[in-house]
C-alpha positions as CSV (number, residue, x, y, z in Angstrom):
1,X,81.3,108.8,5.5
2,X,83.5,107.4,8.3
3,X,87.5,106.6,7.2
4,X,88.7,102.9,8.1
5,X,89.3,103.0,12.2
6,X,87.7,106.2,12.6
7,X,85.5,107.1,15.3
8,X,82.8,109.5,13.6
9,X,81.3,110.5,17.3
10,X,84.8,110.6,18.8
11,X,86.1,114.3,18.8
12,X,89.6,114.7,16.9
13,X,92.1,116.4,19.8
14,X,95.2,117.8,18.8
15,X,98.4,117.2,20.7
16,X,99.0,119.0,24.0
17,X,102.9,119.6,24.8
18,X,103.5,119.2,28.7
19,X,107.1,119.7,30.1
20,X,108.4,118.3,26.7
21,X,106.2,115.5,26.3
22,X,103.2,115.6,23.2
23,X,100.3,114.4,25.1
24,X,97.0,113.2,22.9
25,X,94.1,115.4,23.5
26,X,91.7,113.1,24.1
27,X,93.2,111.4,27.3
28,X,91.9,112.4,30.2
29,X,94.4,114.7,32.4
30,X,95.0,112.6,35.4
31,X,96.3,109.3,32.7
32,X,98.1,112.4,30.6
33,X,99.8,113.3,33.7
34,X,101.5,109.8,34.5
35,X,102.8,110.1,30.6
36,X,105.6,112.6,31.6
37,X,108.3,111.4,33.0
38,X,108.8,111.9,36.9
39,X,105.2,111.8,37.2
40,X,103.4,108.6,38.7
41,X,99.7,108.1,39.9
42,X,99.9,109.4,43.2
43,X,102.0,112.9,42.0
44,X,99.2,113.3,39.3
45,X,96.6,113.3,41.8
46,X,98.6,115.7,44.2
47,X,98.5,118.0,41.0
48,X,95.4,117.8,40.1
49,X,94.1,118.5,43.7
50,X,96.3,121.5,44.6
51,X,95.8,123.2,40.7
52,X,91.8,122.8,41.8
53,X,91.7,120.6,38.0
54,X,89.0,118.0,37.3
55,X,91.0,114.2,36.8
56,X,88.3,113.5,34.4
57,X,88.9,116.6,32.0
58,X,90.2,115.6,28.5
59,X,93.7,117.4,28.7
60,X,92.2,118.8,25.1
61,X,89.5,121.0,26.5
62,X,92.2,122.5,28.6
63,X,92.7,126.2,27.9
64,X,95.9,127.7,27.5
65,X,95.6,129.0,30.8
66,X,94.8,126.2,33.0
67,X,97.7,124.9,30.8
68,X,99.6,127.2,31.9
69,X,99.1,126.9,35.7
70,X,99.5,123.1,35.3
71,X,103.1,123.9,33.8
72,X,104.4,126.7,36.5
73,X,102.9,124.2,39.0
74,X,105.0,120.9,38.0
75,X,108.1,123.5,37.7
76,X,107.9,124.3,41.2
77,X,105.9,122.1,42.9
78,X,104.4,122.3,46.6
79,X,103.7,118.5,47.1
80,X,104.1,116.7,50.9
81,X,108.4,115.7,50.9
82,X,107.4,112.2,50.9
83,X,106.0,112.4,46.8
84,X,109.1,114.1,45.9
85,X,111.8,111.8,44.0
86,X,114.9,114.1,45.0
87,X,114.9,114.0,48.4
88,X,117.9,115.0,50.4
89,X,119.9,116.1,46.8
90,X,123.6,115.1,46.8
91,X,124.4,118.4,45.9
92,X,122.7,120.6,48.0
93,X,120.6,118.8,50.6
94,X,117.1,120.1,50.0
95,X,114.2,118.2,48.4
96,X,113.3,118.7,44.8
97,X,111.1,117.1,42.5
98,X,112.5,116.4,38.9
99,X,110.4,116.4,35.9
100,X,111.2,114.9,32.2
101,X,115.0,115.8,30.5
102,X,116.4,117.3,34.2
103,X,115.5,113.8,35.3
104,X,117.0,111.6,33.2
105,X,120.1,114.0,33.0
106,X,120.2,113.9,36.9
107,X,119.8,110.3,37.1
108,X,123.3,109.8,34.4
109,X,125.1,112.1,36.5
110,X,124.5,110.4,40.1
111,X,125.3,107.0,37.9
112,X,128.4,108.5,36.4
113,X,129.4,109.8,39.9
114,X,129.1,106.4,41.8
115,X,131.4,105.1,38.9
116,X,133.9,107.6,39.6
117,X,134.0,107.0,43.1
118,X,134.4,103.7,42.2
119,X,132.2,102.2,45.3
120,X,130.0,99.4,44.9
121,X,127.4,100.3,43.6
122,X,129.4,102.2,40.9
123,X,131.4,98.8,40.5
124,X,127.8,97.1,39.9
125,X,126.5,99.7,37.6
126,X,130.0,99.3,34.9
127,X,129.6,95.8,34.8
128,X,126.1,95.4,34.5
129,X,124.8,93.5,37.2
130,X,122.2,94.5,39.7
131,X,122.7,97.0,41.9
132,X,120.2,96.3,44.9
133,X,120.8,92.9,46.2
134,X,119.1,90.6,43.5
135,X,120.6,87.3,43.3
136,X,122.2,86.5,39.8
137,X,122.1,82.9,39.6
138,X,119.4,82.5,37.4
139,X,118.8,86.3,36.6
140,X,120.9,88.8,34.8
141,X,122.6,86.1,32.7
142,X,124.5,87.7,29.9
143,X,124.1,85.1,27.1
144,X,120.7,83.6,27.6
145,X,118.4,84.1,24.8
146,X,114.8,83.9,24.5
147,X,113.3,80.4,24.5
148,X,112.1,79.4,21.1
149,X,115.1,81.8,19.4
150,X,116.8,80.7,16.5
151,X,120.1,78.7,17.3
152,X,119.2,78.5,21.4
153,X,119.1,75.2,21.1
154,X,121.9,72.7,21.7
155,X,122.8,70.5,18.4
């Protein structure tokens, strides 16, 4: 007897946890790559070339050690410097490639820096306009609202 919405020939995967991010099992492993942060398309194919992994393997059929492998792989990666989002760090000059939380906590910090220099794009940043270039006379208007909202239109 099949539950509503349940797939009967569709195996049940359990959840695979990759650099801090529950993946479903039953996606394959180049699409469950591109759901951690810091990974796109073309850095989930790098990995799965250079780890030797199928892209069409459900990430749920993985065993613990190809798991494994994937993970010490992603924390210390040996992609071409052109895939790698840290290139020439701030801090010390070499290129690095950032993965999940050390991303995002990377990304606040150069943010918070530019603020405390207090140079333009800082400036940009605290006020909360755009910070490469857009124009702003139609965009990035403060108190538009959705057409169709309640009270947008003029009595």
């Amino acid at each position: 007897m099949a539950g509503k919405g349940h797939n009967t020939q569709e195996q049940d995967y359990e959840l695979v946890r990759l650099l801090g991010k529950d993946i479903r099992g039953s996606k394959k492993l180049f699409a469950g790559l591109t759901l951690v942060k810091g990974v796109n398309w073309a850095i989930a194919n790098a990995i799965c070339k250079i780890t030797g992994l199928s892209k069409s393997k459900q990430i749920g059929d993985l065993t613990p050690e190809e798991i494994k492998q994937l993970e010490e792989f992603m924390s210390n990666p040996t992609i071409p410097s052109y895939l790698k989002n840290r290139r020439n760090d701030f801090d010390t000059g070499e290129d690095s490639h950032l993965f999940g939380a050390d991303l995002s906590l990377k990304k606040e910090f150069d943010i918070k820096r530019l603020k405390k220099i207090r140079c333009y794009k800082g400036l940009r940043h605290t006020v909360n306009l755009p910070v490469r270039g857009q124009r702003t006379k139609s965009n990035f208007r403060p108190n538009r609202r959705k057409s169709g909202a309640v009270g947008s239109k003029k009595k």
